[in-house]
N, C-alpha and C positions, 0 to 999 in steps of 0.2 A: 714251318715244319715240313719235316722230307717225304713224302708221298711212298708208300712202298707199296707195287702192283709186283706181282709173282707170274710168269708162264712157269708150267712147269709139266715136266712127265714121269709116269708113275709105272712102275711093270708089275701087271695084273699076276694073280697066282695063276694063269693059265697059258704067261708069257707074254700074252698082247702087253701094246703101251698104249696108254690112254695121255692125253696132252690135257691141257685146261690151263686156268687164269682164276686167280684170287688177289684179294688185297691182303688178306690174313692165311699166311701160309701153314704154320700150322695149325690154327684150327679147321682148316680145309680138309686137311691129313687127317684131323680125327674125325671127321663129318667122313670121308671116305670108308674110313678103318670100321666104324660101325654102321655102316649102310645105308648114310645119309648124304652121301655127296654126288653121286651120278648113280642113275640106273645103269650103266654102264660099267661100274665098276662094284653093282651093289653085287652081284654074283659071283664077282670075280674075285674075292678077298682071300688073303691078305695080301694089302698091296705093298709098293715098296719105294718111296722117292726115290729116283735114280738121278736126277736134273732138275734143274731151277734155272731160273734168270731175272734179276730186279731190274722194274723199270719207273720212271718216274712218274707216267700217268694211267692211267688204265688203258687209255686208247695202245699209246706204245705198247702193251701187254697182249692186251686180244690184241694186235695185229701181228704181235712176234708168234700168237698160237693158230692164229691162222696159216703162218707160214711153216710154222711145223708141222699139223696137221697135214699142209700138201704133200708133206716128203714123203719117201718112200722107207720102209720100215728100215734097212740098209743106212738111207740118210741118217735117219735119227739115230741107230745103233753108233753112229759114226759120231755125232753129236754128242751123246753121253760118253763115250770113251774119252772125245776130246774135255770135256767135263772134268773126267775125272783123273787126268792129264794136269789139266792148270790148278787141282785139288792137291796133287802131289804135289805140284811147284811151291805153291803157297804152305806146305806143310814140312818140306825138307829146305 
């Protein structure tokens, strides 16, 4: 059976982006959405998937959110665009 580990980031109603890792993506989304998923983002609702990325172990996950987390707010923006670039491909 296929392992599914999620990095992923979320744009807080205040603009920030919050990054994270789940194995259960959306129930992570609804643990967010009603005030259960980060302190971080309990203040900051409603939130908003903007990015995702599946990986086959958890390690590969936290270490893919680790490395977003370094980026600079600029990187990531760039990140989700590209995102949402190969969303269109796959859809037209």
């Amino acid at each position: 059976m296929e392992e599914k580990n999620y990095t992923y980031i979320l744009k807080c109603s205040d603009g920030s982006l919050y990054t994270g890792w789940t194995n259960r993506l959306e129930e992570r989304l609804v643990a967010h959405q009603s005030g259960r998923g980060a302190k971080y983002t309990k203040g900051r609702r409603p939130v908003e998937l903007v990015y995702w990325e599946r990986f086959a172990t958890k390690s590969e996950a936290m270490s893919r959110e680790a490395a977003i987390k370094r980026m600079s707010r600029k990187e990531k923006m760039a990140l989700i665009h590209r995102g949402y670039e190969s969303l269109d491909l796959l859809t037209n």
